[in-house]
N, CA, C and O of each residue as an XYZ file, in Angstrom:
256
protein
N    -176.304   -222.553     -6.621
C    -176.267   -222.202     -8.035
C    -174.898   -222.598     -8.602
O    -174.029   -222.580     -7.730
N    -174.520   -222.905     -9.669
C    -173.461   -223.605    -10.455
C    -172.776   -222.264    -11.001
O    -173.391   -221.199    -11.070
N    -171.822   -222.380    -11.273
C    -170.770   -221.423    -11.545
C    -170.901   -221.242    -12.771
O    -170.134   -220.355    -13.148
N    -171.881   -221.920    -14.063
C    -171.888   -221.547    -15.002
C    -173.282   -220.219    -15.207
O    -173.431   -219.274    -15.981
N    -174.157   -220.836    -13.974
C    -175.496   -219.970    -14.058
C    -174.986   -218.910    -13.155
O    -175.491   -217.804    -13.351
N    -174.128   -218.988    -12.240
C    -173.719   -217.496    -11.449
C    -173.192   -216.423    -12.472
O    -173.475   -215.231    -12.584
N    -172.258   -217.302    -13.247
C    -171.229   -216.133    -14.330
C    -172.206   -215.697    -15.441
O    -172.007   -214.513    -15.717
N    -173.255   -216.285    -16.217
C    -173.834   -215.743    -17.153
C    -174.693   -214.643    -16.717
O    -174.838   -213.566    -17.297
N    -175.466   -215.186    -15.200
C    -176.447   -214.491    -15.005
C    -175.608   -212.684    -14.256
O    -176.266   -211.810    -13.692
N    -174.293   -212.644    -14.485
C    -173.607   -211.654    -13.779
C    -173.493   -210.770    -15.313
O    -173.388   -209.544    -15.344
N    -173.523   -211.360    -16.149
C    -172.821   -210.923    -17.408
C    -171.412   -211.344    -17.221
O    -170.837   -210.256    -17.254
N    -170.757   -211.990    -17.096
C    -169.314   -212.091    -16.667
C    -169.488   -213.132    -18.034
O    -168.644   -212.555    -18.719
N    -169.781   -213.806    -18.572
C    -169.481   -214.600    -20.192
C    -170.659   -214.043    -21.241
O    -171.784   -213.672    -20.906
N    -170.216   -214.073    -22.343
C    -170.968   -214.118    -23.469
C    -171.737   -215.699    -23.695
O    -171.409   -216.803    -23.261
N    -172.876   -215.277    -24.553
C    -173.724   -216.046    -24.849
C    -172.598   -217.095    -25.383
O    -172.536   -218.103    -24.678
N    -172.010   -217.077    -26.100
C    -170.992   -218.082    -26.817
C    -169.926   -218.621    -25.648
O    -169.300   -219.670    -25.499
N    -169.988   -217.900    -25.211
C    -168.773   -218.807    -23.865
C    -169.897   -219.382    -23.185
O    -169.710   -220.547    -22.834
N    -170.881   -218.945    -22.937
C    -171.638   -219.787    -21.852
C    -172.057   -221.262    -22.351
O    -172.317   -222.190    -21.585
N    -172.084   -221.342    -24.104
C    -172.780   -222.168    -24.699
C    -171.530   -223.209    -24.524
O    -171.710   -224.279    -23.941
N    -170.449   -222.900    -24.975
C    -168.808   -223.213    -24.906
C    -168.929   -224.353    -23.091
O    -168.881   -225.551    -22.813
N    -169.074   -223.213    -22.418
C    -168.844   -224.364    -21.235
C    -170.016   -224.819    -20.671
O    -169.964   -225.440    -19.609
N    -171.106   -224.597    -21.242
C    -171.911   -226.032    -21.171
C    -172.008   -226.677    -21.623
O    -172.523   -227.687    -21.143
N    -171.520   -226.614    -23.140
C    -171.347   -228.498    -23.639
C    -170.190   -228.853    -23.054
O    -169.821   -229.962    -23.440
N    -169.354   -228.259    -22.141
C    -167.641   -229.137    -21.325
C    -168.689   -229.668    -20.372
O    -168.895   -230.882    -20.396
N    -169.334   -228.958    -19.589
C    -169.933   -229.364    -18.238
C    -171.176   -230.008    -17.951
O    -171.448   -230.434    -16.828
N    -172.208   -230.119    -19.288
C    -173.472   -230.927    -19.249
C    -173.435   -231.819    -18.850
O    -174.302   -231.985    -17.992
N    -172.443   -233.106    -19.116
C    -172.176   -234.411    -18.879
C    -172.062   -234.194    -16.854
O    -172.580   -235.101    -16.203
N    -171.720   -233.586    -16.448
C    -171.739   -233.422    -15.070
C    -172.306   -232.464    -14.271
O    -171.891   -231.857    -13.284
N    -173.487   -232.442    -14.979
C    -174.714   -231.630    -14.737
C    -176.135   -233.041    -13.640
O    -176.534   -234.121    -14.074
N    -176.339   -232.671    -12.865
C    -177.570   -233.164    -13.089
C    -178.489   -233.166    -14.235
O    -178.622   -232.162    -14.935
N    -179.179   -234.346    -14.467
C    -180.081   -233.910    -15.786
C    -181.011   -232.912    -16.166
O    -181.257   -232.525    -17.308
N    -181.662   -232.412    -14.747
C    -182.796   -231.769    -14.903
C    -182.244   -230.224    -14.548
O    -183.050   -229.293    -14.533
N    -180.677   -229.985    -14.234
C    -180.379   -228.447    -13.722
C    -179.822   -228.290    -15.629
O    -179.938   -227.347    -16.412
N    -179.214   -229.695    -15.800
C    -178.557   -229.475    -17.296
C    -179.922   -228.676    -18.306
O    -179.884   -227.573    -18.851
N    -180.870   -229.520    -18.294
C    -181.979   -228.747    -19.290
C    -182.459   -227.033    -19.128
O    -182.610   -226.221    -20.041
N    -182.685   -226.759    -17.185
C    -182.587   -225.839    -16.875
C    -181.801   -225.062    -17.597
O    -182.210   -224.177    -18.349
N    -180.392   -225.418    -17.361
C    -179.811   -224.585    -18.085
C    -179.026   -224.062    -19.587
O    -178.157   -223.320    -20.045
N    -180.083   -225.086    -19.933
C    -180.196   -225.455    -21.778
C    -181.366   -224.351    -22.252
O    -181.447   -223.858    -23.377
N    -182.030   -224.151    -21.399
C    -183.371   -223.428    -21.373
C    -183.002   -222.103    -20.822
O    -183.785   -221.166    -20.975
N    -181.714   -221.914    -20.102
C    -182.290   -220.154    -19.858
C    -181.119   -220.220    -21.163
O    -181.803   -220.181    -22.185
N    -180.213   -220.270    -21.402
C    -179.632   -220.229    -22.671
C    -179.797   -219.701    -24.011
O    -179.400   -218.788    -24.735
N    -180.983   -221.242    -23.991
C    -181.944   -220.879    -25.422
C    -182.403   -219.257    -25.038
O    -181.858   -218.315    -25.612
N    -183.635   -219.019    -23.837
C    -184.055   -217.995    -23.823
C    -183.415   -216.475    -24.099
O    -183.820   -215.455    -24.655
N    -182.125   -216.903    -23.367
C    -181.207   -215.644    -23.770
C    -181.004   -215.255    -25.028
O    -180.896   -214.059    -25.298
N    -180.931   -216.152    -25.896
C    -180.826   -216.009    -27.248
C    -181.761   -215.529    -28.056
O    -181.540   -214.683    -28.922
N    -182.917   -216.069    -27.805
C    -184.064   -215.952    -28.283
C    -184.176   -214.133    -28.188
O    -184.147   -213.407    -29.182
N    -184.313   -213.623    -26.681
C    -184.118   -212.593    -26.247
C    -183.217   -211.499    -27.311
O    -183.671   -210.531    -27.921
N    -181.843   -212.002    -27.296
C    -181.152   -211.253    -27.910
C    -181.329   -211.123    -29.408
O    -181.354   -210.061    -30.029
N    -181.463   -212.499    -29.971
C    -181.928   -211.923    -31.640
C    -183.541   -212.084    -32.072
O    -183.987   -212.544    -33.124
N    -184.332   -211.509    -30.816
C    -185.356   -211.597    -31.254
C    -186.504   -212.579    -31.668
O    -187.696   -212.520    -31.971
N    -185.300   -213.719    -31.486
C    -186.146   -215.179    -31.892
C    -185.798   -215.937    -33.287
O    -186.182   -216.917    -33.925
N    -184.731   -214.773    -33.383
C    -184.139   -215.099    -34.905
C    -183.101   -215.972    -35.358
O    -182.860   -216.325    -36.513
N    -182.194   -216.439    -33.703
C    -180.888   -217.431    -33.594
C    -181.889   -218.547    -33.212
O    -183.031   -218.680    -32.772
N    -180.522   -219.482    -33.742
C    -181.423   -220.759    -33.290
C    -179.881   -221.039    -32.380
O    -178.826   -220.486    -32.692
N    -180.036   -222.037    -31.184
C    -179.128   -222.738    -30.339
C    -178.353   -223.618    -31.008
O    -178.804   -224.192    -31.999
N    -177.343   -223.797    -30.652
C    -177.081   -225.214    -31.047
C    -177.211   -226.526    -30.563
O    -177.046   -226.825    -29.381
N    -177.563   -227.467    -31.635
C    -178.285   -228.666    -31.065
C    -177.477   -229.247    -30.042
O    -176.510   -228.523    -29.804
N    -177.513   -230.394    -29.274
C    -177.258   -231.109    -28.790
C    -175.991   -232.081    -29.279
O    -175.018   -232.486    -28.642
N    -176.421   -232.306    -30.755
C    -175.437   -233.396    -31.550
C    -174.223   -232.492    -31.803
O    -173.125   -233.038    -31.694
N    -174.269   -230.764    -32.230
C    -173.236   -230.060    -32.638
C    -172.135   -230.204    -31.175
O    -170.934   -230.473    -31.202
N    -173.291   -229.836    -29.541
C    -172.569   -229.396    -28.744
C    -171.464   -230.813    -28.567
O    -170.239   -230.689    -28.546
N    -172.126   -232.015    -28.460
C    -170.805   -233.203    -28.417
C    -169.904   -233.759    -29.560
O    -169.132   -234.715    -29.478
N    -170.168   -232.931    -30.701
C    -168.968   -233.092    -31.213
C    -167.898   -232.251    -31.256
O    -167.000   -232.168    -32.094
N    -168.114   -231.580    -30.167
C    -167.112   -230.447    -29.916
C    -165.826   -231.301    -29.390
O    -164.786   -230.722    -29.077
């Protein structure tokens, strides 16, 4: 497991830090653990406002 899915899934970052260092670390993600974990993300969110946040896209996260 990747140190970004160990720390979220501990509670040890907020939804916003987790989002924070996966657009640093996507690029050196495998592709298919990267979506994985584009997807529990989203879900968390979804979770937390009900379905009412939206993620941020893809284009926002690389112009970071």
């Amino acid at each position: 497991m990747c140190i970004l899915c160990d720390s979220f899934k501990k509670s040890e970052l907020t939804i916003v830090e987790a989002w924070g260092n996966y657009s640093e670390m996507a690029d050196t993600m495998e592709p298919e653990h990267a979506r994985e974990v584009y997807m529990m993300l989203v879900k968390s969110m979804a979770d937390i406002g009900g379905g009412k946040l939206s993620p941020p896209t893809i284009e926002k996260i690389s112009k970071r």
